[in-house]
N, CA and C atoms of all chains as a GROMACS GRO file, in nm:
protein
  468
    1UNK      N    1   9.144  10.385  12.817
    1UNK     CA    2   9.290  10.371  12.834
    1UNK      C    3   9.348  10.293  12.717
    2UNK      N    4   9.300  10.211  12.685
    2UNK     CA    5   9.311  10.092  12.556
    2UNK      C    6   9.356  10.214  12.452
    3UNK      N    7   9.218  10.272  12.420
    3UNK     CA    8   9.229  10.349  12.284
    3UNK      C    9   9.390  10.456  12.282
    4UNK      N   10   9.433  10.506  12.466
    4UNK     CA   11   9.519  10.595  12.438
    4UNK      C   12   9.619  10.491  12.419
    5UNK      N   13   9.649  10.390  12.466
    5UNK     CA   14   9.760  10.324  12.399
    5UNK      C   15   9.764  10.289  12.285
    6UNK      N   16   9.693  10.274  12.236
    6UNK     CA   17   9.665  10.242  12.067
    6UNK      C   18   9.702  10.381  12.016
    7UNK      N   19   9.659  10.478  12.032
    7UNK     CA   20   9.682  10.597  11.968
    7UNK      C   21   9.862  10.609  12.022
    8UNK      N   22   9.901  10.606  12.117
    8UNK     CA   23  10.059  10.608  12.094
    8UNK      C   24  10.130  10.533  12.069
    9UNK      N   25  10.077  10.433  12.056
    9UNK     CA   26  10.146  10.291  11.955
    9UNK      C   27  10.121  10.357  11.834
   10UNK      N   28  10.022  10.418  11.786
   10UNK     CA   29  10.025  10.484  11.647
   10UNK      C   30  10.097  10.622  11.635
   11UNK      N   31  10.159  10.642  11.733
   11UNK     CA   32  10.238  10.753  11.694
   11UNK      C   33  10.386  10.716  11.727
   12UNK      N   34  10.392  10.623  11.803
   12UNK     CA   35  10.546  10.558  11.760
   12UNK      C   36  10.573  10.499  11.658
   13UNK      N   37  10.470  10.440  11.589
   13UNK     CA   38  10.522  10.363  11.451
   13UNK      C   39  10.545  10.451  11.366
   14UNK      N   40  10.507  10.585  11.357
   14UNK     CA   41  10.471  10.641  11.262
   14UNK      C   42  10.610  10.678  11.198
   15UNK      N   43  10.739  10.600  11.259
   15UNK     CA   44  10.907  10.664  11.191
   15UNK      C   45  10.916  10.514  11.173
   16UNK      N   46  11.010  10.489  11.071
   16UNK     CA   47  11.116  10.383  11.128
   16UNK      C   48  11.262  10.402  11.085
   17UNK      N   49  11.329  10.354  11.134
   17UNK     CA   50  11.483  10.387  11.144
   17UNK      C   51  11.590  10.275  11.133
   18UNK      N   52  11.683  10.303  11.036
   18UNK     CA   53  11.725  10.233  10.957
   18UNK      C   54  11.908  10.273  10.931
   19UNK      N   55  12.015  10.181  10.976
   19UNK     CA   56  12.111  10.201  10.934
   19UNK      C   57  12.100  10.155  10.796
   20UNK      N   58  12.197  10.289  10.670
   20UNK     CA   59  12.210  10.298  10.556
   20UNK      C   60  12.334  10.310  10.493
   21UNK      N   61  12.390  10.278  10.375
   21UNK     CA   62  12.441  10.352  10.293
   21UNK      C   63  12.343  10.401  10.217
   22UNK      N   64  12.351  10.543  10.131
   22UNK     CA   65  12.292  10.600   9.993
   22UNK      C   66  12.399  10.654   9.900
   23UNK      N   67  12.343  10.562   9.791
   23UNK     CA   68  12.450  10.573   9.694
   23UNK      C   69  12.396  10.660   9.626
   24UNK      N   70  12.483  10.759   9.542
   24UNK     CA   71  12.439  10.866   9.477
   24UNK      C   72  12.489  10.913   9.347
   25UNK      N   73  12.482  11.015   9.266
   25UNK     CA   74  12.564  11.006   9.161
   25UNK      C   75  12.606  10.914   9.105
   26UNK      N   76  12.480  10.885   9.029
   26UNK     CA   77  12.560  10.767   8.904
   26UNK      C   78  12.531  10.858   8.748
   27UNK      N   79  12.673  10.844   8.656
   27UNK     CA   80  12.623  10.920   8.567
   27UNK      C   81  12.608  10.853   8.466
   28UNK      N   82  12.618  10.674   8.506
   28UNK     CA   83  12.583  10.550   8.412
   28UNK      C   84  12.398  10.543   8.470
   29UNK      N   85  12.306  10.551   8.387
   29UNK     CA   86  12.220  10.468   8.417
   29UNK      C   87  12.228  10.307   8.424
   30UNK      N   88  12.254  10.300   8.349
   30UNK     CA   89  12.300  10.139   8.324
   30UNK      C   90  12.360  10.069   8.476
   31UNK      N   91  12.444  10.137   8.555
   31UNK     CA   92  12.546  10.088   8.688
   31UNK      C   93  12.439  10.112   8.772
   32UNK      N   94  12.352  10.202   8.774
   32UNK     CA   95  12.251  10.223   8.904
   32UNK      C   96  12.215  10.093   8.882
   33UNK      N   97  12.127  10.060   8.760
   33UNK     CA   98  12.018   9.928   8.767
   33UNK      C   99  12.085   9.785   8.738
   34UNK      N  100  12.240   9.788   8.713
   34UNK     CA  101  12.317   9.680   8.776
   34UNK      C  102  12.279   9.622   8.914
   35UNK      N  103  12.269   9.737   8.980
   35UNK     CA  104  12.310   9.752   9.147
   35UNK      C  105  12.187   9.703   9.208
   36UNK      N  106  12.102   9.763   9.179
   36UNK     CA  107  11.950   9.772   9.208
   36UNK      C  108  11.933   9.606   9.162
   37UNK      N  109  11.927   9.549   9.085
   37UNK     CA  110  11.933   9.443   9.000
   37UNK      C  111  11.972   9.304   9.089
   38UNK      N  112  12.117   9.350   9.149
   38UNK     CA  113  12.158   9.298   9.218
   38UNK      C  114  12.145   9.226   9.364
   39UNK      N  115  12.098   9.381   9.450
   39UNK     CA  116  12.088   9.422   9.572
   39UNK      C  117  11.946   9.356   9.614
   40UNK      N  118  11.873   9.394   9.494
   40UNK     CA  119  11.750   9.355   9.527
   40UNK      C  120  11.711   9.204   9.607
   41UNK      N  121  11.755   9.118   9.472
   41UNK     CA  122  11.690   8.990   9.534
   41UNK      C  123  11.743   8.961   9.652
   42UNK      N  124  11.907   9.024   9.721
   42UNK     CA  125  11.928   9.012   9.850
   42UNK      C  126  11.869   9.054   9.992
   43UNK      N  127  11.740   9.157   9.901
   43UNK     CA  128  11.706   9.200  10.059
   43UNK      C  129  11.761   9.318  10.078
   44UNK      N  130  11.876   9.352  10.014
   44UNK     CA  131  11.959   9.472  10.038
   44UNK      C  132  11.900   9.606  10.049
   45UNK      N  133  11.801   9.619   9.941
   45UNK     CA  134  11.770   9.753   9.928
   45UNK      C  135  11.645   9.796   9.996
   46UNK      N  136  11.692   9.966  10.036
   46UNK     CA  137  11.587   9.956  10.157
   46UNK      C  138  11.524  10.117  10.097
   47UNK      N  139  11.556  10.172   9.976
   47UNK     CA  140  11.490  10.259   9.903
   47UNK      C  141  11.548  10.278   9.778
   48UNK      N  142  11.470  10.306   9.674
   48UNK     CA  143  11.548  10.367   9.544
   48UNK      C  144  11.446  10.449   9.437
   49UNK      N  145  11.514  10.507   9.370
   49UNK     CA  146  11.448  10.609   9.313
   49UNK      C  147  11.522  10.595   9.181
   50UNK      N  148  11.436  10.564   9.056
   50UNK     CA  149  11.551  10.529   8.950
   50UNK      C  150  11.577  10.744   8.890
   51UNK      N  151  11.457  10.820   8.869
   51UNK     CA  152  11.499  10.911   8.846
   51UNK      C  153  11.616  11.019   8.899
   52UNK      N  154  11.614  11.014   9.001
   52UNK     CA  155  11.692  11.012   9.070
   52UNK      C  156  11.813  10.935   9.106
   53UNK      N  157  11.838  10.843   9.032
   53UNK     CA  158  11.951  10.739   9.043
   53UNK      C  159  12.019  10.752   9.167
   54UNK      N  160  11.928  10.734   9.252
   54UNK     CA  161  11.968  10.680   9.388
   54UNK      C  162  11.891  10.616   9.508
   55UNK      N  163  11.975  10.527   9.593
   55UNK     CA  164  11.938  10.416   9.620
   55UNK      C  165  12.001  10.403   9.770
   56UNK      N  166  11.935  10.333   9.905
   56UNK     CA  167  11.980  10.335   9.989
   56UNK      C  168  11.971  10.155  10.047
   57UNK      N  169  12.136  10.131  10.068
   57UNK     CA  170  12.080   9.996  10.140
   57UNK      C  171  12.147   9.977  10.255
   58UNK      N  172  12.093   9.852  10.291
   58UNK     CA  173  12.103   9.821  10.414
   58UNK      C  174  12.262   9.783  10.473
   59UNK      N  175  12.304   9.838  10.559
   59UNK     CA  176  12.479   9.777  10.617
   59UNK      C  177  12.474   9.700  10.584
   60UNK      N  178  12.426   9.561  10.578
   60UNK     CA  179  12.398   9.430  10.595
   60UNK      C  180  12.508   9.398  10.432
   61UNK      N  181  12.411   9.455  10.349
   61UNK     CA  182  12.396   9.428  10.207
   61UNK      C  183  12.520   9.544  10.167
   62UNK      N  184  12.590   9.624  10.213
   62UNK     CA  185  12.692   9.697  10.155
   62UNK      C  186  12.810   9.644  10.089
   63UNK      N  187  12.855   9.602  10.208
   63UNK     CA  188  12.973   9.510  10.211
   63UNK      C  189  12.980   9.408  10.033
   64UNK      N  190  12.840   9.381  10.050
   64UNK     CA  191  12.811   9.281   9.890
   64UNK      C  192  12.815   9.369   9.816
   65UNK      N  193  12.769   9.496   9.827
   65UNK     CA  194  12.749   9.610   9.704
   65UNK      C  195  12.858   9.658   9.633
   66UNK      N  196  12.937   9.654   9.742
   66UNK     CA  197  13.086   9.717   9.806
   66UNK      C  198  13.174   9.590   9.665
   67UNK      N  199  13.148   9.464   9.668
   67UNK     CA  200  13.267   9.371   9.576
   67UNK      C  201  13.155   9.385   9.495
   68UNK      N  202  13.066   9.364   9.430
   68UNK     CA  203  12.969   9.396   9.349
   68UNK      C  204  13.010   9.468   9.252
   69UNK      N  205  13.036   9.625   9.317
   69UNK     CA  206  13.094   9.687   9.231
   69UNK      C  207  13.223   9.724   9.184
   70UNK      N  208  13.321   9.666   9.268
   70UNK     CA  209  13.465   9.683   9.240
   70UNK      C  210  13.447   9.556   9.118
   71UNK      N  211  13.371   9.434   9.108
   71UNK     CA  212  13.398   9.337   9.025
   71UNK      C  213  13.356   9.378   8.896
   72UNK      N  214  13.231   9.463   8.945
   72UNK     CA  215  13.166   9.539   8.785
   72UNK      C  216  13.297   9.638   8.725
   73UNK      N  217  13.351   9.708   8.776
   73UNK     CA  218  13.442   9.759   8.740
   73UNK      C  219  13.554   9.741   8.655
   74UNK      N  220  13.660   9.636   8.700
   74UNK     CA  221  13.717   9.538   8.643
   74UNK      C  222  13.722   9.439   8.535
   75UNK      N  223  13.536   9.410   8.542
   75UNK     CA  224  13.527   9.323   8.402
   75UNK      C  225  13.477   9.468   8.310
   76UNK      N  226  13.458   9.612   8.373
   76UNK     CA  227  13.472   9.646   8.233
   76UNK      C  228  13.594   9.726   8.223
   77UNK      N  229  13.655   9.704   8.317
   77UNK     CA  230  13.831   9.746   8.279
   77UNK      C  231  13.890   9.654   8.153
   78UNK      N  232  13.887   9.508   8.214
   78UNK     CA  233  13.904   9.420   8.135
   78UNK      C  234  13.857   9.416   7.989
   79UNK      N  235  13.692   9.458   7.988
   79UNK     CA  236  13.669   9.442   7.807
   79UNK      C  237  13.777   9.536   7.797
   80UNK      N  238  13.756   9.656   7.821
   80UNK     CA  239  13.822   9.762   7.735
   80UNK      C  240  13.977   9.730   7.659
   81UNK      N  241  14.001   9.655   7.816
   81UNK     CA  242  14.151   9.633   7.717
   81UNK      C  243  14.166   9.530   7.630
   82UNK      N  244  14.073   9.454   7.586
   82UNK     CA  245  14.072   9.355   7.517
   82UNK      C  246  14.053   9.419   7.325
   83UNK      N  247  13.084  11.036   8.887
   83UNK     CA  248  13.142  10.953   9.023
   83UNK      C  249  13.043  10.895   9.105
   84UNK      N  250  13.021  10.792   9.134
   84UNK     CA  251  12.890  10.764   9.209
   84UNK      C  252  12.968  10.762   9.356
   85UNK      N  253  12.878  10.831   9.404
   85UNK     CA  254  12.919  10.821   9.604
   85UNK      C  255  12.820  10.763   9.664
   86UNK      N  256  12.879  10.737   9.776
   86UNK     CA  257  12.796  10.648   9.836
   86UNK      C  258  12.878  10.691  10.055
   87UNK      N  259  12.706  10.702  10.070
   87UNK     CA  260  12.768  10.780  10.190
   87UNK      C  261  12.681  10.707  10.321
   88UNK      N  262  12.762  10.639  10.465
   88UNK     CA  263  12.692  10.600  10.557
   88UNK      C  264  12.596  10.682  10.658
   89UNK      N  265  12.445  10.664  10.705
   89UNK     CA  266  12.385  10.748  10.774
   89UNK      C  267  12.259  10.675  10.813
   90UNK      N  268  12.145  10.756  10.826
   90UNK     CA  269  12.030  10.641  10.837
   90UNK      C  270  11.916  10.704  10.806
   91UNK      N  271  11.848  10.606  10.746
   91UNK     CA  272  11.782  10.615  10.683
   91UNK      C  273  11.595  10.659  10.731
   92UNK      N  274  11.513  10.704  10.782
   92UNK     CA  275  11.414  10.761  10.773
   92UNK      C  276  11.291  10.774  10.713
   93UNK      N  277  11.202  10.666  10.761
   93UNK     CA  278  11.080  10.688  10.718
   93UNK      C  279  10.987  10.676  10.809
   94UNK      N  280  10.875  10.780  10.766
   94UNK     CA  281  10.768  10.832  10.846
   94UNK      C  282  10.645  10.907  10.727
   95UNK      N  283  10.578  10.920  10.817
   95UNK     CA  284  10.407  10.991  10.723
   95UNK      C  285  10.421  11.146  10.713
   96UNK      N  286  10.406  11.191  10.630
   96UNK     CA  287  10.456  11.341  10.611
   96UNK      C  288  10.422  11.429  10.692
   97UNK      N  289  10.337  11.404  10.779
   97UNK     CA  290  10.293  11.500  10.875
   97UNK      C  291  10.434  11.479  10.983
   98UNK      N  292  10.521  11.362  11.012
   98UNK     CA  293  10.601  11.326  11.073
   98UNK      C  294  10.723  11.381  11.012
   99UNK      N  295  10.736  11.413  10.883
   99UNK     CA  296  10.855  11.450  10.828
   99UNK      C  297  10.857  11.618  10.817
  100UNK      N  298  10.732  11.692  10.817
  100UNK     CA  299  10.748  11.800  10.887
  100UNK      C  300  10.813  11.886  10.980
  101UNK      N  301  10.767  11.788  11.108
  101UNK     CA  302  10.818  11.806  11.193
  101UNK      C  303  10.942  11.827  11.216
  102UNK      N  304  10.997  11.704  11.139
  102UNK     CA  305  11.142  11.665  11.143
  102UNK      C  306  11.244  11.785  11.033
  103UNK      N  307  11.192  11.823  10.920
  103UNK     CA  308  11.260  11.936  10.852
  103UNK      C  309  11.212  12.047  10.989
  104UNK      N  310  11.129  12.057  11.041
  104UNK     CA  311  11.123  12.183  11.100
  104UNK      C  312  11.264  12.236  11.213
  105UNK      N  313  11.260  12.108  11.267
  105UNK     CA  314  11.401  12.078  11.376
  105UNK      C  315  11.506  12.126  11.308
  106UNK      N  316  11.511  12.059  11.181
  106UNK     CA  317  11.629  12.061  11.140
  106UNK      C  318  11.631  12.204  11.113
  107UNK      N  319  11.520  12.291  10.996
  107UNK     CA  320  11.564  12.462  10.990
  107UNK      C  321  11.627  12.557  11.143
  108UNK      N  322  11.505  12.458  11.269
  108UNK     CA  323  11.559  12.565  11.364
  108UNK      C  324  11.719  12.571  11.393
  109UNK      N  325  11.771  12.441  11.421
  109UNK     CA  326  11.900  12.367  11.394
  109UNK      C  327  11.976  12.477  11.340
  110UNK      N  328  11.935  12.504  11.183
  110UNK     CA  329  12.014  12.554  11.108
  110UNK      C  330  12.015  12.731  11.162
  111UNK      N  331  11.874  12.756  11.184
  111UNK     CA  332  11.888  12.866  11.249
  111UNK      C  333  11.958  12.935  11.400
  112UNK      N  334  11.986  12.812  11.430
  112UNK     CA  335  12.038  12.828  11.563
  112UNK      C  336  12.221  12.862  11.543
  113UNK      N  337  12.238  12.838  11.443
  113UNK     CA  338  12.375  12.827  11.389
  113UNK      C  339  12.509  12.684  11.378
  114UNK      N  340  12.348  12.570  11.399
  114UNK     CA  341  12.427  12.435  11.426
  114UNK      C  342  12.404  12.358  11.270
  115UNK      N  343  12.454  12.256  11.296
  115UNK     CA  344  12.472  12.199  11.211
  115UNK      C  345  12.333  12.095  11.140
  116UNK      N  346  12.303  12.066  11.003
  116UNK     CA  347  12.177  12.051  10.999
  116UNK      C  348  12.210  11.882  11.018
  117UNK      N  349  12.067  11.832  11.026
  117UNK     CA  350  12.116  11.712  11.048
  117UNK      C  351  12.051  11.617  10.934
  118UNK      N  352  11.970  11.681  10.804
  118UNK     CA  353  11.915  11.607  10.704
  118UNK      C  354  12.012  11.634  10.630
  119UNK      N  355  12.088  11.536  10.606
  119UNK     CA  356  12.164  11.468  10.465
  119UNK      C  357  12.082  11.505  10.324
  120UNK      N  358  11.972  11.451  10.313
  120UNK     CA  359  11.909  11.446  10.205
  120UNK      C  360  11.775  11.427  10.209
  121UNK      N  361  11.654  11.487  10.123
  121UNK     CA  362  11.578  11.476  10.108
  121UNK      C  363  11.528  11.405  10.022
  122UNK      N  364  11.506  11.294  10.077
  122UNK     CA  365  11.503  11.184   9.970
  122UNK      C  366  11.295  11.175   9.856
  123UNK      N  367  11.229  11.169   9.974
  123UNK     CA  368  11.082  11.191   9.885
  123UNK      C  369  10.969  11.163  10.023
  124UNK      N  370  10.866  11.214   9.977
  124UNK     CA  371  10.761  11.246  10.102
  124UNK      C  372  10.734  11.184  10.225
  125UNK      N  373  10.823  11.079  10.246
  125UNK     CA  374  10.813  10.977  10.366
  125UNK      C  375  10.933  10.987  10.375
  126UNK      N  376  11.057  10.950  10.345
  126UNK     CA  377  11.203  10.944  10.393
  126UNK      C  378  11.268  11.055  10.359
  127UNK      N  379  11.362  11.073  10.457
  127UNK     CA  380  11.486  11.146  10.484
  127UNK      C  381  11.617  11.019  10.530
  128UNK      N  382  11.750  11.094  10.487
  128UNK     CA  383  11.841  11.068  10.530
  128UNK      C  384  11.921  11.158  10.608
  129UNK      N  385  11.959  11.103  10.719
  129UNK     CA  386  11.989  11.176  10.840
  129UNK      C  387  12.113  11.112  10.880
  130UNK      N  388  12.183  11.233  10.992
  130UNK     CA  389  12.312  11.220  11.050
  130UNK      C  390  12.272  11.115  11.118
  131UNK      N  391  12.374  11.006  11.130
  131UNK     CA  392  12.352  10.869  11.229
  131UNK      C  393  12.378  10.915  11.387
  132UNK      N  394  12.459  11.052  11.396
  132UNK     CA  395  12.455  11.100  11.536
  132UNK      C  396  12.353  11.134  11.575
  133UNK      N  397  12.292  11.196  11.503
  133UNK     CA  398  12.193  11.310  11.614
  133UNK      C  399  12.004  11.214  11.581
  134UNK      N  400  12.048  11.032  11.597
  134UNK     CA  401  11.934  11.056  11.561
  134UNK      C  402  11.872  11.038  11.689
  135UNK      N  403  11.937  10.948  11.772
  135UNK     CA  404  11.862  10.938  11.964
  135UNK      C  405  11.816  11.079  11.995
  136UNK      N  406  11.906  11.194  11.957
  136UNK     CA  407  11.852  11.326  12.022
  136UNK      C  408  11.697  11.330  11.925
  137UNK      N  409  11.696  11.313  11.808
  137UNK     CA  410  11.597  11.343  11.742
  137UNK      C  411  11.453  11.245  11.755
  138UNK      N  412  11.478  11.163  11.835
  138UNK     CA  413  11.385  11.056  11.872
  138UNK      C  414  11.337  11.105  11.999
  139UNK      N  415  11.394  11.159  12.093
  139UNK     CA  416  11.380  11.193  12.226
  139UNK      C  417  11.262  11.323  12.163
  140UNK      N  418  11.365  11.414  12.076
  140UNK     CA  419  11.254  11.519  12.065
  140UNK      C  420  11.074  11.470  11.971
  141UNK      N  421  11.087  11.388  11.890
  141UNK     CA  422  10.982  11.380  11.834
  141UNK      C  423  10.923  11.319  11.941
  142UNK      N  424  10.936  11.203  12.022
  142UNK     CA  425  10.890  11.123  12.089
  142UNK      C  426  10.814  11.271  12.235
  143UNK      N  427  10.880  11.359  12.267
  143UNK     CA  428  10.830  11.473  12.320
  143UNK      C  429  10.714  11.555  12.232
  144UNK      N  430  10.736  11.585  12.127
  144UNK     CA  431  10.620  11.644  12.043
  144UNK      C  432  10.553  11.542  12.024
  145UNK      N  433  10.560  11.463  11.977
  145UNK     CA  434  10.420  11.365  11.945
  145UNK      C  435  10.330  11.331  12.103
  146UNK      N  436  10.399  11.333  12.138
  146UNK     CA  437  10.295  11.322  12.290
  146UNK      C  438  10.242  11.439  12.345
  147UNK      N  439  10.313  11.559  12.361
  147UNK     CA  440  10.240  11.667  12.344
  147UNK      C  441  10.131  11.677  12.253
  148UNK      N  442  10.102  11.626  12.120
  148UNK     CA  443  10.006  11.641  12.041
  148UNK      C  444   9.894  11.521  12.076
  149UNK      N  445   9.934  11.417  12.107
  149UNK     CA  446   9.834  11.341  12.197
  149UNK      C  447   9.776  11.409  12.278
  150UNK      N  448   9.824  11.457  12.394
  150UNK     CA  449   9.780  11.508  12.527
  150UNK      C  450   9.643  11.601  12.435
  151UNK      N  451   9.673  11.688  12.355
  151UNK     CA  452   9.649  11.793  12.320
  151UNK      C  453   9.496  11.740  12.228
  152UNK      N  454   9.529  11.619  12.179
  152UNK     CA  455   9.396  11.560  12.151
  152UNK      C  456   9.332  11.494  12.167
  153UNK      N  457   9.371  11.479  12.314
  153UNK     CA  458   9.278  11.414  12.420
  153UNK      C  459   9.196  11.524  12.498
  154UNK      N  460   9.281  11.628  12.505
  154UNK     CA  461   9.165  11.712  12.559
  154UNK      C  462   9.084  11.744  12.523
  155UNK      N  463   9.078  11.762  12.337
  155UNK     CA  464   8.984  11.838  12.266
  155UNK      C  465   8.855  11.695  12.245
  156UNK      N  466   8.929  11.573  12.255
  156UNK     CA  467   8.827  11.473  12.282
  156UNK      C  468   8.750  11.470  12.423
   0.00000   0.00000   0.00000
């Protein structure tokens, strides 16, 4: 009986499930590995694929991704017009 | 344009992700709507955040069917 619970404890683990954003289309390499860069040491990121320049994180960590990148934006709005 | 889109996220052992594209073709064959977002790489998928309780109910039904099934042959 042991072993069959063990065997369906091993077949429930076998998913896990995860609220996400996946960010997609970046046609900066450079802004993916901003992000990634970023996200990371928070814990945020919960997959990424640099060839693919895309990356999935956690709700948690969006919201940060979310001013992250409106701020990246801005300071290079800003060089430009300088 | 980089997008960025809410859903959830999916990982499992490829024999598990099988399964799970398989649902989804019949899905598509059935004339409904698919429910993989994206195929992300041999363990994860990204999936509709709706349909994933239905999709847990069903794997959680096949995977125990495949228990049963190799318990007998044990």
């Amino acid at each position: 009986v042991i072993d069959q619970i063990r065997l369906w404890e091993m077949e429930r683990n076998r998913l896990r499930l995860s609220g996400a954003w996946l960010y997609s289309d970046f046609t900066d390499l450079n802004e993916f590995t901003q992000i990634v860069n970023y996200a990371e040491p928070l814990g945020a990121v919960l997959w990424k694929n640099e060839k693919r320049r895309t990356l999935a994180v956690t709700e948690e960590g969006h919201e940060n991704v979310k001013s992250f990148r409106k701020r990246a934006a801005a300071a290079r709005a800003g060089g430009a017009g300088r | 344009m980089v997008k960025a889109r809410k859903g959830t996220l999916l990982e499992c052992d490829p024999a598990v992700k099988q399964i799970v594209q398989d649902l989804d073709n019949k899905k598509s064959e059935a004339g409904e709507k698919r429910f993989i977002l994206e195929d992300l790489d041999e363990t994860h998928l990204f999936i509709d955040p709706c349909e994933v309780e239905w999709l847990q109910k069903r794997l959680d039904e096949i995977l125990e069917e495949n228990t049963y099934r190799f318990d007998d042959v044990a």
